[in-house]
ROLUMVO-648826 format. One record per residue: residue number from 1; residue in one letter; x, y, z of N, C-alpha, C in turn. Coordinates in steps of 0.2 Angstrom, whole numbers, padded with zeros to 4 digits, m for minus. Example, Ala and Ser with C-alpha at 12.3 -4.5 7.8 and 13.67 -1.06 7.14 Angstrom:
// residues 2
<r resi="1" resn="A" n_u="0066" n_v="m0028" n_w="0039" ca_u="0062" ca_v="m0022" ca_w="0039" c_u="0066" c_v="m0016" c_w="0039"/>
<r resi="2" resn="S" n_u="0064" n_v="m0011" n_w="0035" ca_u="0068" ca_v="m0005" ca_w="0036" c_u="0064" c_v="0000" c_w="0039"/>
//
This chain:
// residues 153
<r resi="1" resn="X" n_u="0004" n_v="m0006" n_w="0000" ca_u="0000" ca_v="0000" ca_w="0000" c_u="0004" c_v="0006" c_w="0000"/>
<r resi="2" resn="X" n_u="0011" n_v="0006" n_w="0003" ca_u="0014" ca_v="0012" ca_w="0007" c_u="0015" c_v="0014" c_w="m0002"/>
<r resi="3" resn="X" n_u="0020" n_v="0008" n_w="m0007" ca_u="0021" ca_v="0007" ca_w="m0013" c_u="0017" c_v="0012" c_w="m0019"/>
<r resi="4" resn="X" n_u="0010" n_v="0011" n_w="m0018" ca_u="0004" ca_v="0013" ca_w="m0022" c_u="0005" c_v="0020" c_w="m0022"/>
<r resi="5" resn="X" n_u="0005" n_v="0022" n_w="m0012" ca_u="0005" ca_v="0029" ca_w="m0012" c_u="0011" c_v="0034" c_w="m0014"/>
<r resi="6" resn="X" n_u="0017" n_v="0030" n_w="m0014" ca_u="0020" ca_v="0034" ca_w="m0016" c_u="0021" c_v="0034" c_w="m0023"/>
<r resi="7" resn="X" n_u="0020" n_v="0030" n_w="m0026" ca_u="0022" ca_v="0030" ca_w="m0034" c_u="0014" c_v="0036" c_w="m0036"/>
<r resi="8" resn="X" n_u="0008" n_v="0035" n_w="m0033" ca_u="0006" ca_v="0041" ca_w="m0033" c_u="0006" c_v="0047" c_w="m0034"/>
<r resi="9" resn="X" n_u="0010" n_v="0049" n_w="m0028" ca_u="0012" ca_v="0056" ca_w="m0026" c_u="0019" c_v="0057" c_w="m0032"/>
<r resi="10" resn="X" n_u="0022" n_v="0052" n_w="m0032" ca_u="0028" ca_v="0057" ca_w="m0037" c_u="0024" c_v="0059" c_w="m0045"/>
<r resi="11" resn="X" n_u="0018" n_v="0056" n_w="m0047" ca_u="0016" ca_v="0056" ca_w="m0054" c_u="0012" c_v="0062" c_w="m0050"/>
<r resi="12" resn="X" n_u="0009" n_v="0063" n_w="m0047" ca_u="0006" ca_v="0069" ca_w="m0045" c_u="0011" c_v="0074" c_w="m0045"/>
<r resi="13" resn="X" n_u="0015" n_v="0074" n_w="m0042" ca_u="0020" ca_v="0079" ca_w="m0042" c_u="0024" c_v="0084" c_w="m0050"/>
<r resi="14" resn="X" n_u="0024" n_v="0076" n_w="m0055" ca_u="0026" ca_v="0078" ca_w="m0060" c_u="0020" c_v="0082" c_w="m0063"/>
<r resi="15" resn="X" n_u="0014" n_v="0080" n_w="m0061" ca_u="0010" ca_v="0080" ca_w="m0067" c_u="0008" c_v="0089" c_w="m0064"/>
<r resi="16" resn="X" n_u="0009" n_v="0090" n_w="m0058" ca_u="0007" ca_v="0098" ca_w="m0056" c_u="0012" c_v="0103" c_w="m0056"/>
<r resi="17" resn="X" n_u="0019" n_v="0097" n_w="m0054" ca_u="0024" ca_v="0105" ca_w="m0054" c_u="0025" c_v="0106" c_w="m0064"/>
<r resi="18" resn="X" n_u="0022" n_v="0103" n_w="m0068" ca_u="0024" ca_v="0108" ca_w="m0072" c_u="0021" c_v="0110" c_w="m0076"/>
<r resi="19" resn="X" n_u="0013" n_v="0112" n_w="m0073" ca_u="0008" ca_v="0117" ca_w="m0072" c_u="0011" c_v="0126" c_w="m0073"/>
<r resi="20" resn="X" n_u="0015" n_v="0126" n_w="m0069" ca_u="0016" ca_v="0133" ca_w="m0071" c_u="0020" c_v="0134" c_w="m0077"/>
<r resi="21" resn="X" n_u="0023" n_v="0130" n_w="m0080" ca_u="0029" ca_v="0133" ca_w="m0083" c_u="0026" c_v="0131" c_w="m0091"/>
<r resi="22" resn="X" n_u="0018" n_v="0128" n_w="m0090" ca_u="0016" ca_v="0122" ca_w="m0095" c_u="0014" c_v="0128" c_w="m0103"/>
<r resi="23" resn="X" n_u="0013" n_v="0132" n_w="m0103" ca_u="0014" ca_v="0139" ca_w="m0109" c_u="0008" c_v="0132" c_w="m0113"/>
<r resi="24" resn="X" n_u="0009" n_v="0131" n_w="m0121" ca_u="0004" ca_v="0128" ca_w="m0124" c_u="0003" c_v="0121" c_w="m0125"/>
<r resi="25" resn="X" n_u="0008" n_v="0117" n_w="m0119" ca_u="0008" ca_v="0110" ca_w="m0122" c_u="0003" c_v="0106" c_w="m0116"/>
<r resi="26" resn="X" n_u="0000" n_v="0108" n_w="m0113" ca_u="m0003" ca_v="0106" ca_w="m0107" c_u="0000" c_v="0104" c_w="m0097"/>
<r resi="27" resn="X" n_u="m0006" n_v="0102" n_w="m0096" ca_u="m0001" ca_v="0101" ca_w="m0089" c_u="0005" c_v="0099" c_w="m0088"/>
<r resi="28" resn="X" n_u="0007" n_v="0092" n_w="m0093" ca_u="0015" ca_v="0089" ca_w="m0095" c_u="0020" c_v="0094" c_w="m0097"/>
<r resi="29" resn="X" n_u="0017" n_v="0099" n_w="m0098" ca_u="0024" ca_v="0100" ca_w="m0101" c_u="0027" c_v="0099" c_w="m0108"/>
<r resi="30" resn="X" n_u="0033" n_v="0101" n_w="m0111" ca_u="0037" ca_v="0100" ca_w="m0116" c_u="0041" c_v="0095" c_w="m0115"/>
<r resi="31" resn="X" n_u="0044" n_v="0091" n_w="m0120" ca_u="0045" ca_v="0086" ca_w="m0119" c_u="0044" c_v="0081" c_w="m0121"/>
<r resi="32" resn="X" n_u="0049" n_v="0075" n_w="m0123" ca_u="0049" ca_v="0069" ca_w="m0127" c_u="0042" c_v="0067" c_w="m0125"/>
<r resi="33" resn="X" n_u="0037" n_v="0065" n_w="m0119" ca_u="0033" ca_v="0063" ca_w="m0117" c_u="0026" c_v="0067" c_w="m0123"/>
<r resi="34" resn="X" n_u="0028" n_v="0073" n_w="m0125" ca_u="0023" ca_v="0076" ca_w="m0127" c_u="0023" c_v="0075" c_w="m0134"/>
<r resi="35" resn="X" n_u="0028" n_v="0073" n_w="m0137" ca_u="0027" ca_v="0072" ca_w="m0145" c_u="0025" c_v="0066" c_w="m0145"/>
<r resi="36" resn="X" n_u="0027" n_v="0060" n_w="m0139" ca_u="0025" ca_v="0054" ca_w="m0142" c_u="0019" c_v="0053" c_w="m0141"/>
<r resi="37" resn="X" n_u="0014" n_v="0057" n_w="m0137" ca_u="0007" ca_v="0057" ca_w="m0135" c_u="0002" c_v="0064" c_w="m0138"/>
<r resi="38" resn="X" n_u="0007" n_v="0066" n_w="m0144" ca_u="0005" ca_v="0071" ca_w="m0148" c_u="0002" c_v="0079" c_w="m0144"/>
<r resi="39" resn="X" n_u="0005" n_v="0078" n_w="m0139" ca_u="0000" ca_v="0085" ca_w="m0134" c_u="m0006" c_v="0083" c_w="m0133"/>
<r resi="40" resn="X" n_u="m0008" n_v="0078" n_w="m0134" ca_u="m0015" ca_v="0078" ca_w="m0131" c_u="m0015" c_v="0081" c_w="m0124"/>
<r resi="41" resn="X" n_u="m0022" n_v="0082" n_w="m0123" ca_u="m0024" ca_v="0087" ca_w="m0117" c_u="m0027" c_v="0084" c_w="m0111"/>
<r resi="42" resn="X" n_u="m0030" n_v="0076" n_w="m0113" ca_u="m0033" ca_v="0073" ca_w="m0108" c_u="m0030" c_v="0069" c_w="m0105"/>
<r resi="43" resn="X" n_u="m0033" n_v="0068" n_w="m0099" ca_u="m0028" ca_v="0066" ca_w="m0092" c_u="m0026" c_v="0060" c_w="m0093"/>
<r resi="44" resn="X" n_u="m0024" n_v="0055" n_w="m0096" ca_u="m0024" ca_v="0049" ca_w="m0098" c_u="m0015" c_v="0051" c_w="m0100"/>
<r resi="45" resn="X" n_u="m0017" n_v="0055" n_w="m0106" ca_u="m0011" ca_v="0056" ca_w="m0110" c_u="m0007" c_v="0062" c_w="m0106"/>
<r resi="46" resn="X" n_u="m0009" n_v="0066" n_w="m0102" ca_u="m0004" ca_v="0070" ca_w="m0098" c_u="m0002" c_v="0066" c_w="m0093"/>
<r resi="47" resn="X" n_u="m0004" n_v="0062" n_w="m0091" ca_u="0002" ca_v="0058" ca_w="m0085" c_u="0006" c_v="0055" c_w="m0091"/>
<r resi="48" resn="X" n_u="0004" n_v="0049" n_w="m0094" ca_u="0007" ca_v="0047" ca_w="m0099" c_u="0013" c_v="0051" c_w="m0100"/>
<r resi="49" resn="X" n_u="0013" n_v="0058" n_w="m0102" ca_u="0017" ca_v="0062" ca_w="m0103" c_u="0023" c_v="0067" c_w="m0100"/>
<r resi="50" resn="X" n_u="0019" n_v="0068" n_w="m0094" ca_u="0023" ca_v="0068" ca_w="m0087" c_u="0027" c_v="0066" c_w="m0084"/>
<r resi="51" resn="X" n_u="0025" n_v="0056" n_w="m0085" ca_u="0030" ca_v="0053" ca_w="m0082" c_u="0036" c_v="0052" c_w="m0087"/>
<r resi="52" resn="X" n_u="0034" n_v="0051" n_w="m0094" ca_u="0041" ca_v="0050" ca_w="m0100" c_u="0044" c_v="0057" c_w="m0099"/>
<r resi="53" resn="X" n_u="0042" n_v="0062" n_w="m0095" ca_u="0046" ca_v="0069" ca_w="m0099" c_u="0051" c_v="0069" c_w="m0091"/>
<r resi="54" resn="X" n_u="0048" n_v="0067" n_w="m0084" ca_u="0052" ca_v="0066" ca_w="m0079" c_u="0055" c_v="0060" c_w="m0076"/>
<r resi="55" resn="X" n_u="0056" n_v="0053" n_w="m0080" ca_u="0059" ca_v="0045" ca_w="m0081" c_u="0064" c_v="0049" c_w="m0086"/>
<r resi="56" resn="X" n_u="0062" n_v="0052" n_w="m0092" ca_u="0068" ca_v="0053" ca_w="m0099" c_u="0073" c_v="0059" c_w="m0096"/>
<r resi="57" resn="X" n_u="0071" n_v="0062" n_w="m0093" ca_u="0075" ca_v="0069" ca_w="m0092" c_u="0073" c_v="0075" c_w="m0097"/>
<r resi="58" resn="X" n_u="0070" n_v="0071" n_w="m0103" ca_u="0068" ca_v="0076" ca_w="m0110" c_u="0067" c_v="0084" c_w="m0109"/>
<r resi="59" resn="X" n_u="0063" n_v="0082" n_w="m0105" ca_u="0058" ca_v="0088" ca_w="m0103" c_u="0066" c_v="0095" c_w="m0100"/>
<r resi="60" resn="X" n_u="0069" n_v="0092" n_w="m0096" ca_u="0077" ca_v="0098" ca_w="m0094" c_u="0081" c_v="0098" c_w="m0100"/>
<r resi="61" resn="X" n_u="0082" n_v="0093" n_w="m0104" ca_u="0086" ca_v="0093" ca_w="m0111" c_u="0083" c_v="0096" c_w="m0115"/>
<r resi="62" resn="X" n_u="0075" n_v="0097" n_w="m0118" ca_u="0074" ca_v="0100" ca_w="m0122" c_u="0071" c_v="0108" c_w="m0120"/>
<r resi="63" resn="X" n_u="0070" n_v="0110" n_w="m0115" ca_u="0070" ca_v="0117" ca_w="m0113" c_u="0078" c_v="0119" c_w="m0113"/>
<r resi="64" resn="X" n_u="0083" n_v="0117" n_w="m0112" ca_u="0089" ca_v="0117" ca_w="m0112" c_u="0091" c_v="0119" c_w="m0121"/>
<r resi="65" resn="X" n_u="0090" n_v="0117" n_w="m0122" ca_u="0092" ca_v="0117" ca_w="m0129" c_u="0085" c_v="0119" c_w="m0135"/>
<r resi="66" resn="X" n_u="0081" n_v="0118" n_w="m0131" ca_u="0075" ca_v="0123" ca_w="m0138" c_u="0072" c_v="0116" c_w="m0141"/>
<r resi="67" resn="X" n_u="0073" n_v="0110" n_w="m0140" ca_u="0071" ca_v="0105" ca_w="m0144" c_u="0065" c_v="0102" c_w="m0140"/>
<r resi="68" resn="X" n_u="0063" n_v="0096" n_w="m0143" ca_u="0058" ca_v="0094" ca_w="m0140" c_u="0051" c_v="0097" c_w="m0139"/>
<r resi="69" resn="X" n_u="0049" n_v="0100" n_w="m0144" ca_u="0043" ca_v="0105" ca_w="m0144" c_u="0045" c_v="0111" c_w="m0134"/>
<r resi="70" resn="X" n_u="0050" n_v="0110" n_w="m0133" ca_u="0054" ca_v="0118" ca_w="m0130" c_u="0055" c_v="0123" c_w="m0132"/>
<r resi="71" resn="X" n_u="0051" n_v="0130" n_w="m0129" ca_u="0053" ca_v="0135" ca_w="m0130" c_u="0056" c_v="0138" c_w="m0124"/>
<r resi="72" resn="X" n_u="0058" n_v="0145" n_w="m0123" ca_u="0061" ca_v="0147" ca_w="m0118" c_u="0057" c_v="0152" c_w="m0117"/>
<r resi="73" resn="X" n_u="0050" n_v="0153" n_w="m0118" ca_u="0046" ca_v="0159" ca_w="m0116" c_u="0045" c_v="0156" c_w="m0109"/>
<r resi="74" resn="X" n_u="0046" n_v="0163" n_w="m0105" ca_u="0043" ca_v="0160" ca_w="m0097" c_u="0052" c_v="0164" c_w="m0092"/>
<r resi="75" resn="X" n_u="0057" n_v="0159" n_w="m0096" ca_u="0063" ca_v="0160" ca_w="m0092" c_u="0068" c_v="0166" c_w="m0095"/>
<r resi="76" resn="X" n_u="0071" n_v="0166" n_w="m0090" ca_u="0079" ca_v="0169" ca_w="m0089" c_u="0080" c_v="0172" c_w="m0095"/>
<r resi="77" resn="X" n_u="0079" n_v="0176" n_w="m0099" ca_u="0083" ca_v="0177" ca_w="m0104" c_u="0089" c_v="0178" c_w="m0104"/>
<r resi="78" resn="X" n_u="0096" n_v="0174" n_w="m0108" ca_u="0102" ca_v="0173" ca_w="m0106" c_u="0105" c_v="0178" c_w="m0107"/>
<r resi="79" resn="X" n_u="0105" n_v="0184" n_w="m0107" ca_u="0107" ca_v="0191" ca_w="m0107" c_u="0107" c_v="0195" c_w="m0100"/>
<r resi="80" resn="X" n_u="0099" n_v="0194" n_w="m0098" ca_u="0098" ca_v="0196" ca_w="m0092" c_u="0101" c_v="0191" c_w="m0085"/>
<r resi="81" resn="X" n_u="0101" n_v="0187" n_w="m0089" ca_u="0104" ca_v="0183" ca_w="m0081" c_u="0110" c_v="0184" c_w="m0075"/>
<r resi="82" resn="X" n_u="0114" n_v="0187" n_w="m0080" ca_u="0120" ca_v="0191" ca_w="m0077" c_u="0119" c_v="0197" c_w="m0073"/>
<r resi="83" resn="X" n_u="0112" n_v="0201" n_w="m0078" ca_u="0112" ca_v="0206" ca_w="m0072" c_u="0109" c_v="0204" c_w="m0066"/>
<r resi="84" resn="X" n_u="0104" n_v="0200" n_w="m0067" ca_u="0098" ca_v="0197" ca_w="m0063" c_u="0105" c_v="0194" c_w="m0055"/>
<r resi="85" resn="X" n_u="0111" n_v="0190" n_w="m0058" ca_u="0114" ca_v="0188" ca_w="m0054" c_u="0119" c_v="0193" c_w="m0049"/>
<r resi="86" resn="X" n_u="0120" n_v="0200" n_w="m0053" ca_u="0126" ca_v="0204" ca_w="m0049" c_u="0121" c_v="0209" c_w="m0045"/>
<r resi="87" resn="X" n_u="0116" n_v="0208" n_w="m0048" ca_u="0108" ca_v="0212" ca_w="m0041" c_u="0110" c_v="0205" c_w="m0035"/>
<r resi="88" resn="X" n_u="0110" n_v="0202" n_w="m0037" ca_u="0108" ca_v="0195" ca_w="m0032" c_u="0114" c_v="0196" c_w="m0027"/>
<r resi="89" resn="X" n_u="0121" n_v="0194" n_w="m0029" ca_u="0127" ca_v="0193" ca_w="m0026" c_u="0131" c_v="0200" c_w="m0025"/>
<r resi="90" resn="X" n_u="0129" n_v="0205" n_w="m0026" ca_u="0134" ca_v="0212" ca_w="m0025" c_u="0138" c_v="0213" c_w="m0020"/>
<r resi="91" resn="X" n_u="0135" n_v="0210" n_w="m0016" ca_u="0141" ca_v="0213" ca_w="m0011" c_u="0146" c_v="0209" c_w="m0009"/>
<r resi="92" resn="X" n_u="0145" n_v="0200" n_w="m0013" ca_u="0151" ca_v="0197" ca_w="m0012" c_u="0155" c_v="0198" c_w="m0018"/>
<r resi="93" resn="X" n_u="0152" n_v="0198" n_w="m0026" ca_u="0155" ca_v="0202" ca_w="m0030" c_u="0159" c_v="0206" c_w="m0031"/>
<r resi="94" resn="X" n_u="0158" n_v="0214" n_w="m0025" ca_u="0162" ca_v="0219" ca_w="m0023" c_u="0168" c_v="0216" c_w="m0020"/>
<r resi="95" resn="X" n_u="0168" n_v="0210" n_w="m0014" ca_u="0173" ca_v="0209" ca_w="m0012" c_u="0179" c_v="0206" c_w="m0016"/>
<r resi="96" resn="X" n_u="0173" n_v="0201" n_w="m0018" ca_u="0178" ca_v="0195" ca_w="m0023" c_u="0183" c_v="0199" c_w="m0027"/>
<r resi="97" resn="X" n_u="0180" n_v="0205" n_w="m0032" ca_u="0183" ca_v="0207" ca_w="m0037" c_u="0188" c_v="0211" c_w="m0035"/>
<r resi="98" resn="X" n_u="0191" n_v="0212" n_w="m0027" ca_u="0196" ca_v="0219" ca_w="m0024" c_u="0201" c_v="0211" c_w="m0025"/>
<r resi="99" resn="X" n_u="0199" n_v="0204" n_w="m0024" ca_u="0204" ca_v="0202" ca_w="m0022" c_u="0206" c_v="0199" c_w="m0029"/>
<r resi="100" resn="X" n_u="0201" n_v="0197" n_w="m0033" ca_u="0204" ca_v="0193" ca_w="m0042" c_u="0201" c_v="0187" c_w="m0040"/>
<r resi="101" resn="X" n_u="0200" n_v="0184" n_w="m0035" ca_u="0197" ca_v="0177" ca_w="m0036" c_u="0189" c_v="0175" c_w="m0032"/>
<r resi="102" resn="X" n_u="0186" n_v="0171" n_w="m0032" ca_u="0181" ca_v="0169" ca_w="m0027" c_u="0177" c_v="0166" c_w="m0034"/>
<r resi="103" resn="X" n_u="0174" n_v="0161" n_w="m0029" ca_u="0165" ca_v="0157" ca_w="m0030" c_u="0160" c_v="0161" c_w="m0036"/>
<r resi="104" resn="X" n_u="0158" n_v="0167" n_w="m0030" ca_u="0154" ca_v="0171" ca_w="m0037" c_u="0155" c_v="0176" c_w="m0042"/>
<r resi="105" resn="X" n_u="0162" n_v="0175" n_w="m0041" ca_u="0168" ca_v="0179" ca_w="m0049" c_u="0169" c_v="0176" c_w="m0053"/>
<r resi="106" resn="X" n_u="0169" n_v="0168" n_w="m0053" ca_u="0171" ca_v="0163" ca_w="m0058" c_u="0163" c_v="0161" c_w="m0060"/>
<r resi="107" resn="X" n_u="0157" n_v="0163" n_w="m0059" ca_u="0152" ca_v="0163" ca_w="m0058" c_u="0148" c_v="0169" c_w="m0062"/>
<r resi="108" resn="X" n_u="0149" n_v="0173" n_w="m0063" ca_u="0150" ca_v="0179" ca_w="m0064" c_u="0153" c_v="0179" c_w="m0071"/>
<r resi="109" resn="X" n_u="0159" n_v="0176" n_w="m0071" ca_u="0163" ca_v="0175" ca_w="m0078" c_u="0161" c_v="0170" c_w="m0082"/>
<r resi="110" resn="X" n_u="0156" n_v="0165" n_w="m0081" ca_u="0155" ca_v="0163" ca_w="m0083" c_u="0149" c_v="0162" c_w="m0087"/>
<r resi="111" resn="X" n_u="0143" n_v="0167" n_w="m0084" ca_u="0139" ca_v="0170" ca_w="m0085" c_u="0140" c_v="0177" c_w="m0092"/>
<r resi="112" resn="X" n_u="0145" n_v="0179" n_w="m0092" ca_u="0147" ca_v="0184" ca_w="m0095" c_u="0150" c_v="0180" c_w="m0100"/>
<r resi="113" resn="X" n_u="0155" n_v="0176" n_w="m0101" ca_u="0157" ca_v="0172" ca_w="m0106" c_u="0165" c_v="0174" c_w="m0108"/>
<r resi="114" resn="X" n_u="0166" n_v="0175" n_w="m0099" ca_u="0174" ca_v="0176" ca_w="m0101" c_u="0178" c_v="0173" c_w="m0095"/>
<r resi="115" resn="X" n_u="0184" n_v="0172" n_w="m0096" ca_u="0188" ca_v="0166" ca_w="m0093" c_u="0188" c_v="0169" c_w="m0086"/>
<r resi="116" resn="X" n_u="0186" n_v="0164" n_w="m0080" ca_u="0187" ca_v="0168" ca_w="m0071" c_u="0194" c_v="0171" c_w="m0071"/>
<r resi="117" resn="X" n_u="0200" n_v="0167" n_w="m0074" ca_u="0207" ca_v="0171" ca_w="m0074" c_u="0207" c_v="0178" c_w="m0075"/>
<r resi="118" resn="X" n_u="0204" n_v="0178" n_w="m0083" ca_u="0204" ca_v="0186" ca_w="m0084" c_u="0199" c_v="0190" c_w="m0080"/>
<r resi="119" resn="X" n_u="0195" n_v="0188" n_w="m0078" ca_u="0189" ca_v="0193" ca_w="m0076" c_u="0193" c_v="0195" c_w="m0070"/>
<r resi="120" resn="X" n_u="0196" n_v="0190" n_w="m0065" ca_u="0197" ca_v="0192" ca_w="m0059" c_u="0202" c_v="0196" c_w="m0058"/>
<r resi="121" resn="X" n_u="0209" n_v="0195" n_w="m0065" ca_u="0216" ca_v="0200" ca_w="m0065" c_u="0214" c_v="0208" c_w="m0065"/>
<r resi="122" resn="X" n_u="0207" n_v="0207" n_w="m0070" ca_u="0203" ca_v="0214" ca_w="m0075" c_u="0201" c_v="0217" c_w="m0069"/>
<r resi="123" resn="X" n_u="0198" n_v="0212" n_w="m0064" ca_u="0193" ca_v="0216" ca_w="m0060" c_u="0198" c_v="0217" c_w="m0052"/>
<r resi="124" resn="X" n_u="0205" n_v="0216" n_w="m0052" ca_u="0208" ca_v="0218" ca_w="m0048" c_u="0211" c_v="0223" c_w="m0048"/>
<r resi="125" resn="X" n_u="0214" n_v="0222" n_w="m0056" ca_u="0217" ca_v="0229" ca_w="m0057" c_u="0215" c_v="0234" c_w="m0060"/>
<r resi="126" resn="X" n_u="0208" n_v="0234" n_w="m0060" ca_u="0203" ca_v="0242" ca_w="m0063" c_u="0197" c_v="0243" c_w="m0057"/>
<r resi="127" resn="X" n_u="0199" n_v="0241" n_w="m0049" ca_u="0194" ca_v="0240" ca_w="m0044" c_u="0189" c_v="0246" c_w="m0046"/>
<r resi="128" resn="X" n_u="0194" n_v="0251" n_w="m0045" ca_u="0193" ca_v="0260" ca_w="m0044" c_u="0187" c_v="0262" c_w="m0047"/>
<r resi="129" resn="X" n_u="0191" n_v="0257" n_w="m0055" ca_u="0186" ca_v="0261" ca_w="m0060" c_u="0179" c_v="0256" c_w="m0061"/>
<r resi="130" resn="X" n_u="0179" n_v="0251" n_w="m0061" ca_u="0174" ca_v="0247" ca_w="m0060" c_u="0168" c_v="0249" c_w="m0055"/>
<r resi="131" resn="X" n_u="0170" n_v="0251" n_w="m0050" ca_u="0168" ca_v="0255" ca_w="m0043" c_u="0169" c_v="0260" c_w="m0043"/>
<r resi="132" resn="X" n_u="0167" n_v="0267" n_w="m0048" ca_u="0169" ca_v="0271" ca_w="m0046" c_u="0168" c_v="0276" c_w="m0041"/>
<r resi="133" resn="X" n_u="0162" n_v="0273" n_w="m0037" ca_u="0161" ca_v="0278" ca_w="m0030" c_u="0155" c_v="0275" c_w="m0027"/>
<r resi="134" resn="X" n_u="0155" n_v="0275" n_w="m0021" ca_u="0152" ca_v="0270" ca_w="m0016" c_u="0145" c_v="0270" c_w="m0017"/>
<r resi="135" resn="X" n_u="0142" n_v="0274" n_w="m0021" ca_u="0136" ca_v="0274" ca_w="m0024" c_u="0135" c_v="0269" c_w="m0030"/>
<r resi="136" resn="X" n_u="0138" n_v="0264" n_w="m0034" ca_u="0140" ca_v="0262" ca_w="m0039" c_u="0133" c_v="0256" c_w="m0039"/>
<r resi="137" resn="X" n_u="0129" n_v="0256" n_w="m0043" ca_u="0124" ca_v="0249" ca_w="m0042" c_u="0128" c_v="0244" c_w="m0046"/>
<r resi="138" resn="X" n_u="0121" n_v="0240" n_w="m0046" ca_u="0125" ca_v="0233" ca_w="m0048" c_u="0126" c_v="0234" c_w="m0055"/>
<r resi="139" resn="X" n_u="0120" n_v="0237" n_w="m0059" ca_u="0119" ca_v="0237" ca_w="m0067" c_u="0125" c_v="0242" c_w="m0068"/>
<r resi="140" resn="X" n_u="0129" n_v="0246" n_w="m0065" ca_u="0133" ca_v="0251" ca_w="m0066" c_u="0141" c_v="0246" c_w="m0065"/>
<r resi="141" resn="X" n_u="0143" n_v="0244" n_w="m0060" ca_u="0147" ca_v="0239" ca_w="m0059" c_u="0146" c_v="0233" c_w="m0067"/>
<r resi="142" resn="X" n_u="0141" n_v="0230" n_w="m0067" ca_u="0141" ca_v="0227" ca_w="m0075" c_u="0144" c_v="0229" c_w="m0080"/>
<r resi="143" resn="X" n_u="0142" n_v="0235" n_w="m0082" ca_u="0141" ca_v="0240" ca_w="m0087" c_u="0150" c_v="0242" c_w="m0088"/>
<r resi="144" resn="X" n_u="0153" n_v="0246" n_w="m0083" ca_u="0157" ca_v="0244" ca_w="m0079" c_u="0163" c_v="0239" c_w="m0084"/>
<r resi="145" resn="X" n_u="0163" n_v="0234" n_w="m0082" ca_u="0165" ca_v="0226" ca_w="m0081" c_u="0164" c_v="0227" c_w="m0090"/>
<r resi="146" resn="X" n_u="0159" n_v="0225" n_w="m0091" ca_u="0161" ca_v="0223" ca_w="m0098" c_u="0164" c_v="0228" c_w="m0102"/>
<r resi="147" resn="X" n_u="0164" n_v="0233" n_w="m0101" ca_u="0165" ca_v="0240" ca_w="m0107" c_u="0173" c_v="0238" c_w="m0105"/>
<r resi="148" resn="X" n_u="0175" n_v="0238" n_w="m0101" ca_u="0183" ca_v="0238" ca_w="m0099" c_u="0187" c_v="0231" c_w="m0099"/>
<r resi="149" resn="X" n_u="0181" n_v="0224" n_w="m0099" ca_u="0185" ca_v="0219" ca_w="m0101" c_u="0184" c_v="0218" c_w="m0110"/>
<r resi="150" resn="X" n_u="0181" n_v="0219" n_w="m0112" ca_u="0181" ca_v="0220" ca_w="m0121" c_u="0186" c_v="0224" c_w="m0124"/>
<r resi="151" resn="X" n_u="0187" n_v="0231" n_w="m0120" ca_u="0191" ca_v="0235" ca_w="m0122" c_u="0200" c_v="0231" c_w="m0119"/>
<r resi="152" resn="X" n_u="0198" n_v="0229" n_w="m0112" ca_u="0207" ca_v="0224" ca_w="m0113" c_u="0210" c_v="0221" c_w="m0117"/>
<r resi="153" resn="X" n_u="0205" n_v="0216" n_w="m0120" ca_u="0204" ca_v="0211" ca_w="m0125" c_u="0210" c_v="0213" c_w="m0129"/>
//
């Protein structure tokens, strides 16, 4: 019985958490599970679909990469995520970057698409100008960062 219930709860699980993100493929989601069950909409075929998109992994590979009837309406745009991130982490970013290395620098650089080495040499020895006064936001600090790692280049 305990069995039942829990294989239950996990297809419930699948089949609701991706409800939110579900845009026009239904409750399933995007994902292998959804082209082999054609999107249908009725509950038979949504679990059906559910469970192949969270057993296959489809469903994180094809949002991941745009395939599998995925699109990326809803997330991150990968543009914005960097700023999204140096709003998030600023004050350990301010740290990290006085000294060239740390966790959310390599992080940071990676985000941005340039090598943690460079970013951290860049942003030790331009702190001043990167920050140039205690007032400095995050998006000015970015702004900042790339304009003066492009031009090192």
């Amino acid at each position: 019985m305990k069995k039942s219930f829990v294989a239950a709860a996990i297809v419930s699980m699948m089949v609701f958490s991706s409800t939110a993100f579900a845009g026009h493929y239904g409750a399933a989601g995007c994902g292998l599970g959804t082209l082999l069950f054609d999107g249908k909409n009725d509950k038979v075929s949504q679990v059906l679909s559910a469970t192949t998109n969270g057993t296959a992994g489809s469903q994180t590979f094809g949002i991941t990469t745009g395939t599998s009837n995925c699109d990326s309406s809803g997330l991150v745009v990968a543009s914005k995520e960097a700023d999204s991130y140096a709003a998030k982490n600023y004050d350990s970013l301010s740290t990290e970057m006085a000294s060239g290395s740390g966790e959310h620098l390599s992080t940071l650089a990676n985000l941005l698409g340039y090598s943690p080495e460079k970013l951290g040499a860049y942003s030790r020895g331009h702190y001043g100008m990167i920050f140039s006064s205690e007032n400095t936001t995050p998006a000015q600090m970015l702004a900042a960062l790339k304009v003066g790692m492009d031009q090192d280049s």
